[in-house]
N, C-alpha and C positions, 0 to 999 in steps of 0.2 A: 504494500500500500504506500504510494508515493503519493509527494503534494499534488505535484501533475493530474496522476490519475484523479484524485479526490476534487482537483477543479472542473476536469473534463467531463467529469459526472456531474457536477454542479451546472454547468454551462447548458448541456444537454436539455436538464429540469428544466431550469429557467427558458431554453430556448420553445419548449413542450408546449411550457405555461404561457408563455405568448403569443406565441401561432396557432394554438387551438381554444377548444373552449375549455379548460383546466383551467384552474390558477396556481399559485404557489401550495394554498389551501392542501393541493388536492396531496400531495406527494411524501410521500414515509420512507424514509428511508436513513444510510449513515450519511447524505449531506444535506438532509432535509427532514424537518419536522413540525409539525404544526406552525406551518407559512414562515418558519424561519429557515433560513442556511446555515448551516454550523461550519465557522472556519476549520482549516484544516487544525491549526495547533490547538484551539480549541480539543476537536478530537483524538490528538496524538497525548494531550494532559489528560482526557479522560480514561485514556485506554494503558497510560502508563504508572505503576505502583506510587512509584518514589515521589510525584506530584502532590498538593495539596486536592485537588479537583478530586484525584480518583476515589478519595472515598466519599464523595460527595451526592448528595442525593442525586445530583445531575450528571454525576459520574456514573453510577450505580445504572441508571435507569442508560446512560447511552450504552454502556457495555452488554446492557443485554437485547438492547435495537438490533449494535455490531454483531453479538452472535446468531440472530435472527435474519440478520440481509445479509451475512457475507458467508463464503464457503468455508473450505477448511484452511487452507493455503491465503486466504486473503486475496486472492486472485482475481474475483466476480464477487461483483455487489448484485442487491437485488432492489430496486426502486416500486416500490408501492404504488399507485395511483389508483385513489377513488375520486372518480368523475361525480360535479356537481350535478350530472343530469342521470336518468334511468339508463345504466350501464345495458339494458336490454332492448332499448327501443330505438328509433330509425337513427336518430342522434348518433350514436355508439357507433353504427358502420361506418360512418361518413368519418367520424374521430379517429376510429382505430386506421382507418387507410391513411389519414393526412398522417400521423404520426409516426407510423412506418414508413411514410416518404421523409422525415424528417430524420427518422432511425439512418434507413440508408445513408441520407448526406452526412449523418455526423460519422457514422463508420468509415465512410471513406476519407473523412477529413481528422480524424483523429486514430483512426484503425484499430479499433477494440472491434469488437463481435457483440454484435446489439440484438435484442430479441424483443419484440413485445407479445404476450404470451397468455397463457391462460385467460379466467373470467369470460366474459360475450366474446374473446377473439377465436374462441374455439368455434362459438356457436357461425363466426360470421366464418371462417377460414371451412367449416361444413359446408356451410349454403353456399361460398364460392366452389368448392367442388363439386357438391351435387351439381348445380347450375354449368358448371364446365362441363359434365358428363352426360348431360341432357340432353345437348342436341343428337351428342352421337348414341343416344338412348332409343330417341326418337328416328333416326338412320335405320337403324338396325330392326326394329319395329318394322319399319314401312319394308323395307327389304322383306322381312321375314311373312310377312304378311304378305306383300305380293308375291311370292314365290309357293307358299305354298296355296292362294287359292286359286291361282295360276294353274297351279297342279291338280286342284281338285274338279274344276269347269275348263281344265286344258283352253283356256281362253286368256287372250294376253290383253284385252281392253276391259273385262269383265274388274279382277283386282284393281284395273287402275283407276275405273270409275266409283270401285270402292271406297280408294283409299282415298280421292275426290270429297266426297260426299262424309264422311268419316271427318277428312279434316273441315270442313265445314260446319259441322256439328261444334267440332272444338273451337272454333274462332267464333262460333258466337257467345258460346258460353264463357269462354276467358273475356270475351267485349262485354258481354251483361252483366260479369262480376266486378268487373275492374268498373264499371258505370252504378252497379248497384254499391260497393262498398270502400270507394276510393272517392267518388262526386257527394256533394252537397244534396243531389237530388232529391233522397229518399231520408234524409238525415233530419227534418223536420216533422215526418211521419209516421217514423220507425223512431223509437227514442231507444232502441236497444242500439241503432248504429250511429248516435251519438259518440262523436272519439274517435272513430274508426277510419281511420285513411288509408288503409293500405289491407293486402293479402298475408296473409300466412308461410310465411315461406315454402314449406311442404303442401298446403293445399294443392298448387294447380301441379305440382310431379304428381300426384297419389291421384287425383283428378281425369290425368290423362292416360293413365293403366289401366281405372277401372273404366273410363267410358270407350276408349277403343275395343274391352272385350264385350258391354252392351253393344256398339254398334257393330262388331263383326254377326253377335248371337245373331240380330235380328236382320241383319242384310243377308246372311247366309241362308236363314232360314225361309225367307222371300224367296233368295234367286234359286235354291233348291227348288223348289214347288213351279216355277219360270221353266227352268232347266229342264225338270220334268216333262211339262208339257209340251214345248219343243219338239223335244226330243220323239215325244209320243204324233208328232205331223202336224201341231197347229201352228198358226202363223205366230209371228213375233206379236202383233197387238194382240190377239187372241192369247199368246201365250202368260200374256204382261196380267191382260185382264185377269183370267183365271187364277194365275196363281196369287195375284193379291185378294181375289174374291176368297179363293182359300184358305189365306193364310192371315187376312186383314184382322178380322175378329179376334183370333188369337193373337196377334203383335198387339192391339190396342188396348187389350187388357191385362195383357203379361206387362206393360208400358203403363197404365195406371197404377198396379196393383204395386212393382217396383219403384213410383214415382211416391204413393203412398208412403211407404214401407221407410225411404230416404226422408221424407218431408219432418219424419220424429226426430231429427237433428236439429230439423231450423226450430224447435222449440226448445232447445238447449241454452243454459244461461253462459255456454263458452263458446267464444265467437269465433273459433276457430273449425268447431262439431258445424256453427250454422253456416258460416261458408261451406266448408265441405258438402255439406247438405242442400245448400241453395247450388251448387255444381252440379251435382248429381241431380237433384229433382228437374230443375229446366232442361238441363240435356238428355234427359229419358224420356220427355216429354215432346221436346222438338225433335226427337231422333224419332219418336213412335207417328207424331201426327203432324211431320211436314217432311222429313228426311222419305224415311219408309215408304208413304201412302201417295206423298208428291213429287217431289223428285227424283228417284229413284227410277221411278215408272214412265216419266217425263223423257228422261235421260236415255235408258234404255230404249225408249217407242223410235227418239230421235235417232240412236246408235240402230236399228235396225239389224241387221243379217250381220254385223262386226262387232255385236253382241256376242259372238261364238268365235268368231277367227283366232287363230285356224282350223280348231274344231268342224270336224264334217258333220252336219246335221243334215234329218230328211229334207227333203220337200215338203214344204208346207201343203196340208190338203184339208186340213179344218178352220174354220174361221169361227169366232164368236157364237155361229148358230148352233154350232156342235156342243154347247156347252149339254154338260149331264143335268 
């Protein structure tokens, strides 16, 4: 422990406490304590016997700060900081990145090995990984997804108009959440989303798992009953018609009954349960009775006979009359 070192740590705080939101207040440690600095001699009288300081009540009490922030070797301090503001809420990310850019510059400019560390930096140095790892989450998805139901209806525009219509479900529901729980909108009507500016971090990753496997259940189980009939000589509209007459009744209320089911969240007094909840309920909703019933059938009628390519299908020989 040299003077050097014990100012370059000083220097650091102080520079912390003025380029972000901290102040002197915030910082515990051996060259700072309760908004004061402690010279270095100051702590080289505290830490040494033969001084009048060391046995001194303020001797006593730093020697055990020094054995609390420093290692064994004396080597690494460890600097304290509790932030004036909720070490957990949006404040905190925005802090902890300025001050790791500040970390950086003084490392390079004084060459010690800087860390800021534990408390909310974990939780943000998480969310910045999941979030790095999401796109390529979402890649591999789409990939995995059109390949195999490529495989399964041997048709190369069928998955894609899947995965189409799928991501479209998802973009509106990330637009209605971000509108319903980020906007002023609803905030004078809803007095539960009073406060509320922002998502959950985990909500729209856990969001987007479970609604890609509703949308596949219910697209697949459509274009099966399509494929079907097809297959069986009707024409493409006839084929459209039918299988959603078949299969309509059963999506719309397997699509209520799971929109019910999700909707016991949004009565939850943790706002985290009712987003998640308000995700799920309008996307099961919009997937059952505009996705499935609308588009879907729209899209297909449009896509006509490249609905199957390259799949060889019969010749169409029944039309709507044929129905049973």
């Amino acid at each position: 422990m040299t003077s050097t070192f014990f100012q370059d740590a000083k220097n650091i705080a102080i520079r912390i406490a003025a380029e972000t939101m901290v102040n002197n207040n915030s910082f515990t440690s051996i060259v700072s304590a309760g908004g004061n600095y402690i010279p270095f001699l100051a702590a080289m009288a505290f830490l040494t016997p033969a001084t009048l300081e060391y046995n001194s009540s303020d001797g006593m009490l730093y020697r055990i700060i020094f054995n609390r922030y420093t290692n064994q070797d004396n080597s690494t301090i460890l600097i304290e900081i509790q932030t004036p503001f909720d070490p957990w809420a949006d404040e905190a990310e925005a802090w902890i990145k300025e001050t790791r850019i500040i970390l950086e510059d003084s490392q390079a400019e004084y060459g010690y090995e800087m860390h800021l560390a534990e408390g909310s930096t974990v939780m943000v140095d998480a969310i910045d990984q999941v979030y790095k790892f999401f796109p390529i989450m979402i890649i591999v998805t789409i990939l995995v997804v059109y390949i195999l139901i490529a495989i399964m209806f041997k048709s190369v525009f069928i998955p894609l108009r899947l995965i189409i219509t799928i991501g479209l479900t998802l973009s509106w529901i990330y637009g209605l959440g971000i509108f319903v729980f980020k906007t002023q909108v609803f905030k004078t009507v809803i007095p539960a989303l009073q406060g509320v500016n922002s998502f959950f971090w985990l909500v729209p990753i856990m969001a987007f798992t479970i609604l890609i496997g509703i949308g596949l259940d219910y697209d697949i189980f459509l274009l099966s009953r399509i494929s079907e009939f097809r297959d069986m000589g009707f024409t493409e509209k006839a084929s459209i018609h039918k299988g959603l007459f078949k299969t309509g009744n059963v999506i719309s209320f397997a699509g209520i009954i799971m929109a019910i089911a999700f909707s016991g969240l949004l009565l939850s007094r943790v706002m985290v349960l009712n987003q998640f909840g308000f995700m799920l309920c309008v996307a099961v909703l919009i997937d059952t009775f505009i996705i499935r019933t609308i588009l879907v059938p729209a899209i297909m009628s449009l896509a006509s006979k490249w609905n199957w390519w390259p799949k060889k299908v019969p010749e169409p020989t029944k039309t709507d009359l044929d129905f049973e």
